[in-house]
C-alpha positions, 0 to 999 in steps of 0.5 A: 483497520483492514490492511491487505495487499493485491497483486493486481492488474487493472489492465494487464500492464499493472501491478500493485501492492497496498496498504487497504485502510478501512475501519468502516468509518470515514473519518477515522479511515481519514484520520489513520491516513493522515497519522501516517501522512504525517510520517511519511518521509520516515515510512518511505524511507523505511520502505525504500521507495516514494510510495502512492498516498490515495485518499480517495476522495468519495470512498470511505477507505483509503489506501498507502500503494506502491506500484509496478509495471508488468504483463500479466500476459507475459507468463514467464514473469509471474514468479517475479512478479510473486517476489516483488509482491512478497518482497513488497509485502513485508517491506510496506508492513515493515515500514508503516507498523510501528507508526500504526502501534503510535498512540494518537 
């Protein structure tokens, strides 16, 4: 599983921090959702927050996301934004890792 975090902004108006899961199979991409999914009360309330569950139906990967408003245009924000992003970071690793060393 490849677990990776983006500080994005698909329009200038969104921020965003994921868990990114591809194992480079579809099923077993699908399976790990699905083993987390199972726990996702306990994840979120690790967490802290309801978080955004994307199978994304049509792409091999998946992903666990929590989002954020924000302006990338709006320059005086952006070490705000970096410690959300940080914050977050550890927060959503926190919260799904102990559910990822779960056997089946």
């Amino acid at each position: 599983m490849r677990g990776n975090g983006t500080l994005g902004a698909n329009a200038p108006h969104l921020d965003w921090k994921k868990l990114y899961i591809d194992t480079g199979d579809a099923d077993q991409n699908a399976s790990l959702l699905a083993k987390l999914g199972a726990n996702k009360d306990a994840i979120e309330d690790a967490f802290g927050a309801p978080l955004t569950w994307e199978p994304l139906p049509g792409k091999r990967a998946c992903r666990v996301a929590v989002y954020r408003d924000g302006d990338v245009l709006r320059i005086d924000d952006h070490d705000a934004y970096v410690d959300w992003f940080l914050d977050t970071s550890g927060k959503l690793r926190a919260a799904v890792e102990s559910f990822m060393r779960a056997g089946p």
